[in-house]
C-alpha positions as CSV (number, residue, x, y, z in Angstrom):
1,X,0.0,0.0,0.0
2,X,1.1,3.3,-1.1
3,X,1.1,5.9,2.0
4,X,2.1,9.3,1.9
5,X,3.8,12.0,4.2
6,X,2.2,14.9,4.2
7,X,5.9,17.0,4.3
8,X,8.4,18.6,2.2
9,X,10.8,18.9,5.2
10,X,13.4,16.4,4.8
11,X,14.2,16.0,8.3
12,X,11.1,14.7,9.3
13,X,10.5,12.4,5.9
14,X,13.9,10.5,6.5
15,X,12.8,9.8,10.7
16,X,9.4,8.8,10.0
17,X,10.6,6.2,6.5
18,X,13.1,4.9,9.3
19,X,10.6,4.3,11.5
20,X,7.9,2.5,9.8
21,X,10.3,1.5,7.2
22,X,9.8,-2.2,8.1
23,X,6.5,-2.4,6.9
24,X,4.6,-2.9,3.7
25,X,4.6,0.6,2.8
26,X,5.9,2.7,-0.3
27,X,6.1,5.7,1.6
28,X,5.9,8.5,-0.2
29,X,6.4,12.5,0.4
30,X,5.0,15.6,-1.1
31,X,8.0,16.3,-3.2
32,X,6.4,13.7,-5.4
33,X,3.5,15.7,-6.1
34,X,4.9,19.3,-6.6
35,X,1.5,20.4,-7.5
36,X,-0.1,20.3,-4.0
37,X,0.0,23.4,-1.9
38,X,1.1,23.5,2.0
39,X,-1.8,24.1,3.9
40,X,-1.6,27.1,6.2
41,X,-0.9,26.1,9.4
42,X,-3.5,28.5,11.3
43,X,-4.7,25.8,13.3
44,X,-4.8,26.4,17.6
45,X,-2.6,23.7,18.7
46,X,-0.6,20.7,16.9
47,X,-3.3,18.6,16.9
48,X,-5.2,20.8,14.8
49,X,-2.5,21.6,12.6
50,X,-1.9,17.9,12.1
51,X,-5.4,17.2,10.7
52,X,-5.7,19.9,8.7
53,X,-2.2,18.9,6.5
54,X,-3.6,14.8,6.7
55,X,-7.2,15.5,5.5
56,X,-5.9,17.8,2.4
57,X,-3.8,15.6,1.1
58,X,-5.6,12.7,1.8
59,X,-8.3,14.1,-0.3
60,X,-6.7,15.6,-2.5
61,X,-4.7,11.9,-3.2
62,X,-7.4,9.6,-2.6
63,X,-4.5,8.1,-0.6
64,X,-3.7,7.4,3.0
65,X,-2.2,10.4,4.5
66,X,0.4,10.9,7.7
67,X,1.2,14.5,9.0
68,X,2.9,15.6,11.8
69,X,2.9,18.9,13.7
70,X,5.5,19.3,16.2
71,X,7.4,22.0,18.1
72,X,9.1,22.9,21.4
73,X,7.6,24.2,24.4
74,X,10.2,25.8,27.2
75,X,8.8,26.4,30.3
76,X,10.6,29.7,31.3
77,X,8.8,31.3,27.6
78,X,5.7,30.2,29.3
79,X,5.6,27.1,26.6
80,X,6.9,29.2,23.3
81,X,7.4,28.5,21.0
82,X,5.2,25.9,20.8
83,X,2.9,25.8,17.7
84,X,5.0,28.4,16.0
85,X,8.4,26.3,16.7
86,X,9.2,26.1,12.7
87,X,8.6,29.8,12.0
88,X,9.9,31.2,15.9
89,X,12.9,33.7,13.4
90,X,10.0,34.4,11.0
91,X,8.2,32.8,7.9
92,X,10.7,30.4,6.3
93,X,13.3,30.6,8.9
94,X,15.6,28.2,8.7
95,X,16.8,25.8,11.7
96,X,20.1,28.3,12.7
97,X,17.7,31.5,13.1
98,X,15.3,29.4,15.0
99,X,18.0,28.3,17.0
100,X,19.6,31.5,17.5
101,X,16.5,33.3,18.7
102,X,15.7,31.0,21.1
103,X,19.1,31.6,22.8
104,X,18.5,35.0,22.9
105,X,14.8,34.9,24.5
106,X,16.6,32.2,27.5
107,X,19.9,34.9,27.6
108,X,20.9,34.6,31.0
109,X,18.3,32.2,32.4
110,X,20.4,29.4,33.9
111,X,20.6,25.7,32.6
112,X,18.4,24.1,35.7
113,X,15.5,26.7,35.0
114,X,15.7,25.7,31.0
115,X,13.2,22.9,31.3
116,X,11.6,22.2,28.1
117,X,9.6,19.3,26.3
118,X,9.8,18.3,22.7
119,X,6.1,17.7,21.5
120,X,4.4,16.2,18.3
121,X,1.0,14.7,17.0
122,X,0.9,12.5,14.4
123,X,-2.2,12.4,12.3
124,X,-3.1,9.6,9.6
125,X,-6.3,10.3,7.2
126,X,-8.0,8.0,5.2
127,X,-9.8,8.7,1.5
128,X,-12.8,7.0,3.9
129,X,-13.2,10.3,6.1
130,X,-11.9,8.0,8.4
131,X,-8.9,9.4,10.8
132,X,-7.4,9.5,14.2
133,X,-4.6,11.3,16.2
134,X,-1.7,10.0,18.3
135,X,0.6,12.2,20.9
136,X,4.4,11.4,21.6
137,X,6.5,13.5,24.2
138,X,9.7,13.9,25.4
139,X,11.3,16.1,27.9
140,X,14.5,17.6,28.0
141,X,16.3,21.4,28.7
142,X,17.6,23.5,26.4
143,X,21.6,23.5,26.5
144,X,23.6,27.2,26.4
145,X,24.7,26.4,23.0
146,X,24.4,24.1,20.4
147,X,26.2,20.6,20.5
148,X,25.8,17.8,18.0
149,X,25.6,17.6,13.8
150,X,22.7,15.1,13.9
151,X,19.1,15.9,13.7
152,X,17.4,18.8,12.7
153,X,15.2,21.6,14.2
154,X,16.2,22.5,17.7
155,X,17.8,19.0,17.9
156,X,21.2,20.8,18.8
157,X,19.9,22.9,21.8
158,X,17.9,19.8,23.2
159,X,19.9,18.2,26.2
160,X,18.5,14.7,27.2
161,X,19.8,14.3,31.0
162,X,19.1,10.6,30.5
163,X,21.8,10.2,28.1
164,X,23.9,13.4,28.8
165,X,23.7,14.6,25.4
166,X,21.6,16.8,23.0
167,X,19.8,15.0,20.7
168,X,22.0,16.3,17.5
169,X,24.5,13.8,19.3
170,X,22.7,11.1,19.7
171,X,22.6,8.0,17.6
172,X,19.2,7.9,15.0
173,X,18.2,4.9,16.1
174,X,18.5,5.8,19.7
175,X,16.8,9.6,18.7
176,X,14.7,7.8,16.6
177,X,13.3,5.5,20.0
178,X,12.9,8.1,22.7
179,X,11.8,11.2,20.5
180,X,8.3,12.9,20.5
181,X,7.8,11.7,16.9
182,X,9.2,8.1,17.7
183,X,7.1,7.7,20.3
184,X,4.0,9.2,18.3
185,X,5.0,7.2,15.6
186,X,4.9,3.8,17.9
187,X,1.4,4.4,18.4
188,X,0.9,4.6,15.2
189,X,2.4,1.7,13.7
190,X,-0.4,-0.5,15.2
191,X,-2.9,1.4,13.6
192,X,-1.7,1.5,10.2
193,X,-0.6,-2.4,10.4
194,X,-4.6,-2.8,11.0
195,X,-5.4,-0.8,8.2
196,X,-3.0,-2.6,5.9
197,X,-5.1,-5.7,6.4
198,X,-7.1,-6.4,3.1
199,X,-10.9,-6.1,4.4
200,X,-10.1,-2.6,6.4
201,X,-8.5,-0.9,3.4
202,X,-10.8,2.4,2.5
């Protein structure tokens, strides 16, 4: 069966292929249909956002459709930035302005008060109408500066005190087991082997 991401970002594609990549799946992104807009993300919380970008393309497809909406929320910035975590620098910000502003908002706020959790919803669509939502979490603080080349996003400011290292140093398939999406994308796995059974295909 022939599932697709709903995502241009790279990043995201190549963890969630990795992750469900041992099942019967051609997995599929939406660099392979140029023709389909983003939705705008106007949606009030990831969840939202997440079934907005699944149900379009879904449609749109008459295919099966995963989309993720994720984001950081620090504690001391009163959970920013949250929804807006991709465009924190501004609309098509890239990962280093991101980055960099978020060091400037913590400027001076000490390492033990830098609590922050990494947070993502995972949405999957059917051409049925059918569709469902699953949450993944992990919590962390955000280091003084950046450390690591892995990963993407904030990956190189997110310090995991379980394994003493951001998550830009960890290993993918350790990232990749204890991350927001690879713990959202766990849940899912069950569902989508259900649907892959002949008699529950849409």
């Amino acid at each position: 069966m022939k599932i697709v991401l709903a995502t241009r970002n790279k990043g995201k594609a190549r963890e969630i292929k990795e992750i469900l990549g041992d099942l019967d799946l051609e997995i599929v992104t939406l660099d392979d249909f140029p023709e389909i807009p983003m939705p705008i993300e106007d949606g009030k919380s990831f969840k939202e956002n997440a079934l907005k970008k699944a149900r379009l393309v879904a449609r749109h497809l008459n295919m099966p459709a995963i989309a993720d909406d994720s984001g950081i929320e620090v504690d001391a910035l009163n959970k920013r930035p949250g929804i807006f975590s991709a465009r924190y620098a501004g609309e098509n910000a890239t990962d280093e302005e991101n980055n960099s502003k978020l060091l400037h908002e913590l400027n001076g706020i000490p390492f033990d008060k830098r609590r922050a959790a990494y947070k993502c919803v995972i949405a999957l669509a059917l051409p049925s109408g059918a569709e469902e939502t699953v949450e993944g979490g992990c919590q962390g603080f955000i280091a003084l500066e950046p450390e690591g080349n892995g990963g993407f996003g904030y990956d190189p400011l997110f310090y995991v005190p379980e394994y003493g290292k951001t998550m830009a140093d960890l290993s993918p398939e350790i990232k990749n087991r204890i991350s927001h999406r690879g713990r959202a994308l766990a849940k899912l796995r069950k569902r989508i082997i259900e649907i892959l059974k002949p008699h529950t295909l849409p």
